[in-house]
Residue frames relative to the residue before (quaternion, step in Angstrom):
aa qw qx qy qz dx dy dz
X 1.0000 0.0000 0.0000 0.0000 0.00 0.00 0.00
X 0.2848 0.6360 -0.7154 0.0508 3.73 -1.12 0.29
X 0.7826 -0.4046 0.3923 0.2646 3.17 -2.23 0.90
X 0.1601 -0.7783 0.6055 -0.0443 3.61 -0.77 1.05
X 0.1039 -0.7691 0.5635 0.2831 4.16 -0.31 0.55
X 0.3247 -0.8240 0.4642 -0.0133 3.45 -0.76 1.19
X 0.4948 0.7555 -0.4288 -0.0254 3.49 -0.22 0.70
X 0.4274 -0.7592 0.4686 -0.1463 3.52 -0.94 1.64
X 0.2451 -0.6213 0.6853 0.2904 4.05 -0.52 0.48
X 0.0927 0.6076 -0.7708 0.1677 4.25 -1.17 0.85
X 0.8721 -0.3160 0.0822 0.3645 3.16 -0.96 1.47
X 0.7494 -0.5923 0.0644 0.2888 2.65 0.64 2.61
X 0.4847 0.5199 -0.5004 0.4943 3.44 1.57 0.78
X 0.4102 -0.7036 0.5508 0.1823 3.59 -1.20 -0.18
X 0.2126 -0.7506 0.6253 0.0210 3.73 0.54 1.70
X 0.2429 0.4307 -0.8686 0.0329 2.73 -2.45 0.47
X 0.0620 -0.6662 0.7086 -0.2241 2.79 -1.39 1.97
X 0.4315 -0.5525 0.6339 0.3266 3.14 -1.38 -0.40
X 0.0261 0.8964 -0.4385 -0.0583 3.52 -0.99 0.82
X 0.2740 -0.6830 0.5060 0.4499 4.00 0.12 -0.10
X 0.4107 -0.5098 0.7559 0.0070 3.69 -2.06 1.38
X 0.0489 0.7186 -0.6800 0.1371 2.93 -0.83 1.40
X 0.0698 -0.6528 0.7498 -0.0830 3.76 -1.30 0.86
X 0.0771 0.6882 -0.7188 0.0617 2.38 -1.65 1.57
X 0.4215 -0.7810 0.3956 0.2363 3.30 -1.53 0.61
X 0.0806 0.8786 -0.4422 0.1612 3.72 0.19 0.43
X 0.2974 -0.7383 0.5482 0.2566 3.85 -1.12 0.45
X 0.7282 -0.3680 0.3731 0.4418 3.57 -1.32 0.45
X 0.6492 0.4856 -0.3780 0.4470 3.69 0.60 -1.04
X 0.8541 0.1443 -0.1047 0.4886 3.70 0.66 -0.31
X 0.4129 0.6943 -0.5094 0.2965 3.24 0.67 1.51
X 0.4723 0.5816 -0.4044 0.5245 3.04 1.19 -0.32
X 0.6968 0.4553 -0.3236 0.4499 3.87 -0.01 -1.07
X 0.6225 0.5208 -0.3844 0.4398 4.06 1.39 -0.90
X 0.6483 0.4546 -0.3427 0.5055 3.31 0.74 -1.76
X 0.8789 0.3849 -0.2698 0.0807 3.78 -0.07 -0.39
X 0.2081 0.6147 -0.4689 0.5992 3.17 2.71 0.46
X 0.8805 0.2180 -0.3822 0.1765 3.46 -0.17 -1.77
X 0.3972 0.6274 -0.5773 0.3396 4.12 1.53 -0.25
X 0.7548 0.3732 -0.3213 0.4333 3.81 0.25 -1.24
X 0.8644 0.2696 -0.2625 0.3336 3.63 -0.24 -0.50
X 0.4139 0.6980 -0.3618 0.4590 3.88 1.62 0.10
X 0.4587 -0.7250 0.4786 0.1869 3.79 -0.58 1.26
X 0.7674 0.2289 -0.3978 0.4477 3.56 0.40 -0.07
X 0.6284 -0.6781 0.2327 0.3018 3.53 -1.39 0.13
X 0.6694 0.3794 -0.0451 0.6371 2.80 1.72 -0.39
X 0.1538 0.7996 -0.5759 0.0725 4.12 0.50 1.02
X 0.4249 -0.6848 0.5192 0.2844 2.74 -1.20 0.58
X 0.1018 0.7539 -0.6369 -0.1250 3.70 -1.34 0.26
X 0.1779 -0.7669 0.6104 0.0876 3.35 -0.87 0.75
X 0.4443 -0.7311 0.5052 0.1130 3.49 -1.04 1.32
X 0.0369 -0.7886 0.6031 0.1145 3.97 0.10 0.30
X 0.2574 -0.6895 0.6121 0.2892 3.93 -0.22 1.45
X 0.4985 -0.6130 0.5631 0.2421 3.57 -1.38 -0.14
X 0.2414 0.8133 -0.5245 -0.0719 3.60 -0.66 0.36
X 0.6916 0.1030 -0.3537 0.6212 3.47 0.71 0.75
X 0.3510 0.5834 -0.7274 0.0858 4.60 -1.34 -0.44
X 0.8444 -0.4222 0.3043 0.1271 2.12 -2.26 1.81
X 0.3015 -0.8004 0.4713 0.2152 3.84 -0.12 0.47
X 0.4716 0.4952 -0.4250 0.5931 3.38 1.57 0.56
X 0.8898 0.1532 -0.2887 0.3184 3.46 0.25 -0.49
X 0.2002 0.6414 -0.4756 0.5678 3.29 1.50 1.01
X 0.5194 0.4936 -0.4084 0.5654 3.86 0.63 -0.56
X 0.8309 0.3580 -0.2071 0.3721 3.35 -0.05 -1.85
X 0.7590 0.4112 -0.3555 0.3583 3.41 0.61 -0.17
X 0.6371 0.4898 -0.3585 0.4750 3.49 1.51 -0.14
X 0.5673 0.5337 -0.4047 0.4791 3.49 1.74 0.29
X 0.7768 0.3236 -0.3749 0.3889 3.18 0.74 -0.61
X 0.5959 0.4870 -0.4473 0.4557 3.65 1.15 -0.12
X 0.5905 -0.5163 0.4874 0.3836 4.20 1.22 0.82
X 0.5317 0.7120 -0.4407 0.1268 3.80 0.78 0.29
């Protein structure tokens, strides 16, 4: 995570805030279950997530991430 300066038109005002960038690493097989903790339990009403498709990762840490996500 680190501070991000954010600014965005939200009910026809123009915001500039500080915000926190978050990345996470996860497979398709368990995005749905991510995107839907962080809609329900995420303070604003409207977050943003953005999905980055994959088209090439290290085939070592594809291992590590399908071990630690129990895959």
């Amino acid at each position: 995570m680190h501070p991000a300066r954010s600014i965005y038109l939200w009910q026809e005002n123009v915001e500039d805030e500080e915000e926190w960038e978050v990345s996470l690493k996860t497979l398709q097989c368990r995005l749905y279950p991510l995107r839907k903790t962080i809609l329900e339990k995420h303070s604003y009403d409207t977050p943003v997530i953005l999905v980055h498709p994959l088209k090439w990762v290290n085939p070592k840490a594809l291992l590590w991430l399908k071990g630690v996500l129990g895959i």
